[in-house]
C-alpha positions as CSV (number, residue, x, y, z in Angstrom):
1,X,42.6,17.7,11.1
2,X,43.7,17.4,14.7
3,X,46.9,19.0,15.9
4,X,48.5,17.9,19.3
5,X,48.9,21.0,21.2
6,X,52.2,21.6,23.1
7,X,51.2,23.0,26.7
8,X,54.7,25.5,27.2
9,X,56.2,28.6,28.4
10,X,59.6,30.2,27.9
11,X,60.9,29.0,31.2
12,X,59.4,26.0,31.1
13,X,61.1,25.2,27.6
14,X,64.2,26.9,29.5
15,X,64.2,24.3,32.6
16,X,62.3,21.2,31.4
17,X,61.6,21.4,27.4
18,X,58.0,21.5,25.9
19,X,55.6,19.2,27.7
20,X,53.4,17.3,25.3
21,X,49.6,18.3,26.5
22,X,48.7,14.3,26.0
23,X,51.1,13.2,28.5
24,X,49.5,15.3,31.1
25,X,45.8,13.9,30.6
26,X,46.0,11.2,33.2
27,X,44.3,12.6,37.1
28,X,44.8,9.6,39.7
29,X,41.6,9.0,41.2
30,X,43.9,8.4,44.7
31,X,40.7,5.5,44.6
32,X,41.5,1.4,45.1
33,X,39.0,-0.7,43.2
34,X,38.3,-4.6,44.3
35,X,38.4,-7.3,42.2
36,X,35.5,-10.4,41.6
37,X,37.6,-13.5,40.5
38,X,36.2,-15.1,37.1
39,X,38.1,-17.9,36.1
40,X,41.3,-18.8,38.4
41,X,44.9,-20.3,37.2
42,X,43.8,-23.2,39.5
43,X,41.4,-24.5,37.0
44,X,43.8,-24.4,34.2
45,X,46.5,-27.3,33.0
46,X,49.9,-26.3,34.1
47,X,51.6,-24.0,31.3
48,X,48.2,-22.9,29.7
49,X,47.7,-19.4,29.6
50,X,44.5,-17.2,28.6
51,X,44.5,-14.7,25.3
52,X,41.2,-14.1,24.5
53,X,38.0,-13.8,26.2
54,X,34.3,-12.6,24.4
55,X,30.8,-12.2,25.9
56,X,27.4,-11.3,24.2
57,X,23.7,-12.5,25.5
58,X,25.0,-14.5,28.8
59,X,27.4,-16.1,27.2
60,X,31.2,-15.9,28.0
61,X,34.1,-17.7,26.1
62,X,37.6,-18.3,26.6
63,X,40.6,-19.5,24.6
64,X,44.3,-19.5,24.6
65,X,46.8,-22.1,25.0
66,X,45.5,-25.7,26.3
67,X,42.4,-23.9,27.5
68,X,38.6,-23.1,25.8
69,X,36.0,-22.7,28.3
70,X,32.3,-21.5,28.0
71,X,30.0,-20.9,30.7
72,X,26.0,-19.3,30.2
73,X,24.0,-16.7,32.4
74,X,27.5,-16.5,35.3
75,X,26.8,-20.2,35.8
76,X,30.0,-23.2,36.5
77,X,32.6,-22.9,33.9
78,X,32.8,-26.3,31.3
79,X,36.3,-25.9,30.4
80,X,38.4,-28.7,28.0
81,X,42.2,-28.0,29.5
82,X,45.4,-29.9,27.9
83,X,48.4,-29.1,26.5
84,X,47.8,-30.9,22.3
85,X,45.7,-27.5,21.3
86,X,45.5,-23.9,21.0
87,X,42.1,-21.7,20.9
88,X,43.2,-18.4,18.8
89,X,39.8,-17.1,18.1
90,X,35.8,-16.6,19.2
91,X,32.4,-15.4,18.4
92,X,29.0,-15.4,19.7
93,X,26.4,-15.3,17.1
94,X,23.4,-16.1,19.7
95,X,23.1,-18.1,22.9
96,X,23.5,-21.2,21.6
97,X,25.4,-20.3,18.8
98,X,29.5,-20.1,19.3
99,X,32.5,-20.4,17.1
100,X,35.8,-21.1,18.3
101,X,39.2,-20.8,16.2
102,X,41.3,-24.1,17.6
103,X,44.9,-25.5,16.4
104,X,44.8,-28.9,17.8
105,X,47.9,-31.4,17.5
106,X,47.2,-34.6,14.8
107,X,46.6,-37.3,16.6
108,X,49.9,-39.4,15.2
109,X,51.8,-36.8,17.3
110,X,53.0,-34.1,14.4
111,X,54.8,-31.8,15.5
112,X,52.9,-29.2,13.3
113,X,48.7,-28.5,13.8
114,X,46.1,-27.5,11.5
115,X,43.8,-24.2,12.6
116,X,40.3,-25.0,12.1
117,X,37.2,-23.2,13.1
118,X,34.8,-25.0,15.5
119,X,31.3,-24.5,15.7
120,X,28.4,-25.5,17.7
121,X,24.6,-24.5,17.4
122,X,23.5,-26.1,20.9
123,X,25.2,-24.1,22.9
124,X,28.2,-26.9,23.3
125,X,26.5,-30.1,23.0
126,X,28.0,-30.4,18.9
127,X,30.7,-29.4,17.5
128,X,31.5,-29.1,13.6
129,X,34.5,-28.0,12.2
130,X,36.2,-26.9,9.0
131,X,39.4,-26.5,7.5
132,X,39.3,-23.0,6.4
133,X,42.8,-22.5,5.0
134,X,43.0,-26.1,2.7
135,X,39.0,-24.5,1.5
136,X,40.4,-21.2,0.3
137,X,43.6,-23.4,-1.1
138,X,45.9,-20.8,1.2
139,X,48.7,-21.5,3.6
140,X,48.0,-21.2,6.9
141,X,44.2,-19.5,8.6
142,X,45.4,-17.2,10.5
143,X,42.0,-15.8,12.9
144,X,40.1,-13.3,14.2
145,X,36.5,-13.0,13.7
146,X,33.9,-10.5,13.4
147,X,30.5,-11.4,13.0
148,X,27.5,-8.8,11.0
149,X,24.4,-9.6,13.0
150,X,22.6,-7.5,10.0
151,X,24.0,-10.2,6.8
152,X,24.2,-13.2,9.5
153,X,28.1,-13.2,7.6
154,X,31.2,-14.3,9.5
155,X,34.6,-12.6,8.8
156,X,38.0,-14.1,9.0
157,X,41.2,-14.4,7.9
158,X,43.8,-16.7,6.4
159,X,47.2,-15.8,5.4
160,X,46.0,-14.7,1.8
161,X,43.9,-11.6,3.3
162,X,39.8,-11.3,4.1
163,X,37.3,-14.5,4.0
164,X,33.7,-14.5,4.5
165,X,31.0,-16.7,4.8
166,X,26.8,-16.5,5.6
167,X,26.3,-18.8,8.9
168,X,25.7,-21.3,9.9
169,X,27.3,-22.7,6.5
170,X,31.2,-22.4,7.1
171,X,32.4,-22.7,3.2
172,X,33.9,-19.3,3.5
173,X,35.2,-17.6,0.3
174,X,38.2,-14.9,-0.3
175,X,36.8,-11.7,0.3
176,X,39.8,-9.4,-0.4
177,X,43.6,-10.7,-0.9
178,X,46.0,-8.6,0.8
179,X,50.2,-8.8,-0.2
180,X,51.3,-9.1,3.5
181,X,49.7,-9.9,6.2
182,X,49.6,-9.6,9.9
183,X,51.4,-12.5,12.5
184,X,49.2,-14.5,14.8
185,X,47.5,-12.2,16.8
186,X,44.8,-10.7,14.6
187,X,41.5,-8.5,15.4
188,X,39.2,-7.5,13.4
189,X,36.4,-5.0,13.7
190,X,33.5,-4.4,12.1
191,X,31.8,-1.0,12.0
192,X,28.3,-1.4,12.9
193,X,27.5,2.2,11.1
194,X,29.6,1.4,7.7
195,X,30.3,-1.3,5.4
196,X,33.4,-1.7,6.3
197,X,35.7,-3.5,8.4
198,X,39.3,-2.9,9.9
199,X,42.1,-5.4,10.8
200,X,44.7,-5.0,13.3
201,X,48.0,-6.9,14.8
202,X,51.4,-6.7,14.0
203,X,53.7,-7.3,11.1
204,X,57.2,-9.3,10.8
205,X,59.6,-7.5,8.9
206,X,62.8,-9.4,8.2
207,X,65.7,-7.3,9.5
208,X,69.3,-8.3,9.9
209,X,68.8,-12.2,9.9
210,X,65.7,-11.7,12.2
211,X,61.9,-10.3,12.1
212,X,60.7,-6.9,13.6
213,X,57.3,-6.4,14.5
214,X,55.2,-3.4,13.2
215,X,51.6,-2.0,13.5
216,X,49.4,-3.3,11.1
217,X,46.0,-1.1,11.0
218,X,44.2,-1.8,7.3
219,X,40.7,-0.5,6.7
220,X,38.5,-2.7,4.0
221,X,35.5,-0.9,2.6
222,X,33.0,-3.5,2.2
223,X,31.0,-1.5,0.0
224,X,33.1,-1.3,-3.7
225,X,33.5,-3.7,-5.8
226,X,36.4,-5.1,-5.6
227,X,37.1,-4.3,-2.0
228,X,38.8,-1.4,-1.8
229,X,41.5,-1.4,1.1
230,X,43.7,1.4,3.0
231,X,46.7,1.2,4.9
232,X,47.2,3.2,7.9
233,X,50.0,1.2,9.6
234,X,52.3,3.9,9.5
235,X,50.6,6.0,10.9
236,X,50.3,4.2,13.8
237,X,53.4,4.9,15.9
238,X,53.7,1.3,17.5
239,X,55.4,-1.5,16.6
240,X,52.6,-4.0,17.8
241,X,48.4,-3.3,17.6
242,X,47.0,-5.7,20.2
243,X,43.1,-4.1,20.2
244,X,41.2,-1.4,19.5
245,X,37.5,-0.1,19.0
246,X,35.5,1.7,16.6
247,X,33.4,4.4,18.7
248,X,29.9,3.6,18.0
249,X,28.6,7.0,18.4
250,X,30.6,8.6,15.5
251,X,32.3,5.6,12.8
252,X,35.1,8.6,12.4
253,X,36.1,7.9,15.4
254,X,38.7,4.6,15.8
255,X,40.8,4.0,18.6
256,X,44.1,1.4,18.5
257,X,46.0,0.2,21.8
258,X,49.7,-1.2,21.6
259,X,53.3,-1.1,22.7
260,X,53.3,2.3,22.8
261,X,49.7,3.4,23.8
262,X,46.6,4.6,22.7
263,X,45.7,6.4,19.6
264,X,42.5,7.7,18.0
265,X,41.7,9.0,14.7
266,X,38.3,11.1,14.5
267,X,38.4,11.4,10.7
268,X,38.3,7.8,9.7
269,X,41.9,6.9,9.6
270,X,43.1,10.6,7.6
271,X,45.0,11.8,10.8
272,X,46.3,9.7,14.0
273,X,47.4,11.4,17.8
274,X,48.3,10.0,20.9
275,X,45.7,10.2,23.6
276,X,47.6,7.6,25.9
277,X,51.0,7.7,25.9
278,X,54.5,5.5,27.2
279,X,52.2,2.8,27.9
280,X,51.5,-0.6,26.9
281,X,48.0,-1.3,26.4
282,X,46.3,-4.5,25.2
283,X,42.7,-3.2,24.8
284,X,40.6,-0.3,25.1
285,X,36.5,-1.0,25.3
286,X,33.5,1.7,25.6
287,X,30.5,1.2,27.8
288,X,27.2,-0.1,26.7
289,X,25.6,3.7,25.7
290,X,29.2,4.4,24.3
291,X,29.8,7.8,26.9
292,X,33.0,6.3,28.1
293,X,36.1,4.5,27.4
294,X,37.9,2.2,29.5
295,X,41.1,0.5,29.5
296,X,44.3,-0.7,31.8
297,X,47.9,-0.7,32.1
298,X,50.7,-1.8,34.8
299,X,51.9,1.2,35.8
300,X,54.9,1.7,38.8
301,X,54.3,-2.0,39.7
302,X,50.6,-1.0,40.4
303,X,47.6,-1.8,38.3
304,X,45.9,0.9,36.7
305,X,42.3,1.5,35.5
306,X,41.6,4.6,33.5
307,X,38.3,6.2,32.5
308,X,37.5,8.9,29.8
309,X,34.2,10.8,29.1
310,X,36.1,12.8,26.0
311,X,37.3,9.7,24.0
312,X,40.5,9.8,25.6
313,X,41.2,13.3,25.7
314,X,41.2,13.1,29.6
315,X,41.5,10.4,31.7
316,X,40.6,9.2,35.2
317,X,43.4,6.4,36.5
318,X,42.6,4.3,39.9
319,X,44.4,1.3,41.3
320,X,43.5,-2.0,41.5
321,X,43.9,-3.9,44.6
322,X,45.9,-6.7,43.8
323,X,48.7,-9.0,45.5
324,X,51.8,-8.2,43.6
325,X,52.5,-6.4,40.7
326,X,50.9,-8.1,37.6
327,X,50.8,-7.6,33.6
328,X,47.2,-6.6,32.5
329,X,47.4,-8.8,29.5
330,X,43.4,-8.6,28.7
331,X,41.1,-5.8,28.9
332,X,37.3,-6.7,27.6
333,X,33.8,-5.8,28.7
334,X,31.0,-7.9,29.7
335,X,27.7,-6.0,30.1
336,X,28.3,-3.8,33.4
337,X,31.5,-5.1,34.6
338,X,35.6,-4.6,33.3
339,X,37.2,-8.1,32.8
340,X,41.1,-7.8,33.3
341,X,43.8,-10.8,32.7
342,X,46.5,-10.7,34.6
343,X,49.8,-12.4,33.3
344,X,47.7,-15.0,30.9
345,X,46.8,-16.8,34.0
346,X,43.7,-15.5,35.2
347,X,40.3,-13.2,34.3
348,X,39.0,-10.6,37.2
349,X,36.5,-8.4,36.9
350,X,35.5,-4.6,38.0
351,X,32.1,-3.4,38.6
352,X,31.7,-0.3,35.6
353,X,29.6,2.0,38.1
354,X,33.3,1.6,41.0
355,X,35.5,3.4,38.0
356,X,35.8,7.1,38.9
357,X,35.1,9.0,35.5
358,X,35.8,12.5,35.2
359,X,34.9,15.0,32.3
């Protein structure tokens, strides 16, 4: 079990109270790191923004509103910008194999779209798509994928819980039915050392006329029949999960970044602590070998990226050099470089080996 340990003496509790040991974990680096643009606002529609970005063997997606755009091996972007769709999802399954989750207005002007998944096996020369939700006979698909290189078996989700299906057929099939279920942003990861799979986002809960958004962190052990499920959302002190990451060097060890931070569990979801606090934190990603953690934050007006060799036990914070004060809206990793959004309206990246990292 972990316990946070309170770092006090009697005339510090006197002057100043007890200081919390996790919110004196962060050393600045007094370092400025440089930035390599990667896809500019310029080349986007007017009012699109960027929510998601993947990339796995030289291949690099993006989706969000009015935008998808692939590119291979750091080559020209191909990029379909407009404002009648919106990309909510992505996976690489091999270099010429990408899925894309896409809402796209009907073509007799609706006001309302259907979310389908998209899928090409020529690396973008054909598409195919499905409707996943009127397949399954639920509501609404909802997104977020997570693909098991091991099964060749795609995860996703619809409104009625957990859907799989074994590529590159796309008649998926309920998995696990969940009661409620998470709003639109939805992540799911799948633990390359377990069968078993955890979801993540935030959940509306009506209050006074209106809806309230809480952490939603379930774990579905893909292992027992029927799927057994656990619920750790209240443990999880934020009141919206944007990312996380399941430490491949120990599958105890889960991370989750939101509105209020970074926590980590290092007994597979028993007991929770802060290890980034008074944040707010869209993502946190681990290097290739899986020795360090990175993630980034907007922090006095000043961009911040922070390092950590003891999965977030300490932390090593250096500025980014940037124009003006921006919100770091994406954090991912693409082989030996940080990609950052900034604001929904661009993607930057940071070489790995210019991030200070201290044990």
């Amino acid at each position: 079990m972990n316990f946070k340990v309170l770092a006090c003496t009697l005339p510090a509790i006197i002057l100043m109270g007890c200081i919390n040991d996790s919110e004196r974990t962060v050393k600045d680096s007094q370092e400025s790191l440089s930035l390599t643009p990667v896809l500019s606002s310029a080349e986007l529609t007017e009012g699109a923004s960027i929510n998601g970005y993947i990339a796995k063997d030289g291949v690099e997606l993006v989706y969000g509103l009015g935008v998808l755009a692939s590119r291979v091996d750091g080559g020209d972007w191909t990029i379909e910008t407009s404002n009648n769709f919106y990309g909510f999802g992505a996976e690489i399954v091999d270099s010429q194999h990408w899925i894309f989750g896409v809402a796209r207005s009907a073509s007799d002007g609706a006001s309302s779209a259907r979310r389908v998944v998209e899928q090409t096996i020529d690396a973008g020369t054909t598409w195919s798509s499905v409707d996943v939700a009127v397949d399954l006979d639920a509501y609404d698909f909802v997104g977020g994928f997570a693909y098991d290189y091991n099964q060749d078996q795609l995860f996703t989700s619809v409104d009625l819980g957990l859907a799989v299906t074994t590529l590159p057929n796309l008649e998926f099939e309920m998995l696990s039915e969940v009661s409620d279920f998470p709003n639109d942003s939805v992540k799911l990861l799948l633990n390359p050392n377990r069968d078993e799979l955890w979801m993540i986002g935030a959940l509306g809960i009506a209050s006074g006329g209106g809806s309230v958004d809480t952490a939603y962190v379930k774990r579905f052990d893909l292992s027992e029949s029927p799927i057994g499920t656990d619920d750790f959302s209240e443990a999880v002190e934020f009141s919206t999960v944007y990312g996380g990451l399941i430490y491949s060097n120990d599958p105890d060890v889960v991370l989750v970044s939101g509105s209020g931070g970074i926590m980590r569990t290092e007994d597979g979801g028993a007991n929770w602590r802060h290890v980034l606090k008074n944040r707010n934190i869209h993502n946190v990603v681990e290097s290739e070998s899986g020795d360090r953690i990175y993630t980034a934050y907007l922090e006095n007006e000043h961009v911040k990226v922070a390092c950590s060799e003891s999965m977030g036990n300490r932390w090593t914070a250096s500025t980014v050099d940037t124009d003006s004060a921006v919100g770091v809206t994406l954090i991912e990793r693409n082989g030996d470089k940080l990609i950052l959004g900034f604001d929904r309206e661009s993607l930057h990246a940071v070489a790995l080996s210019d991030i200070p990292c201290e044990r």
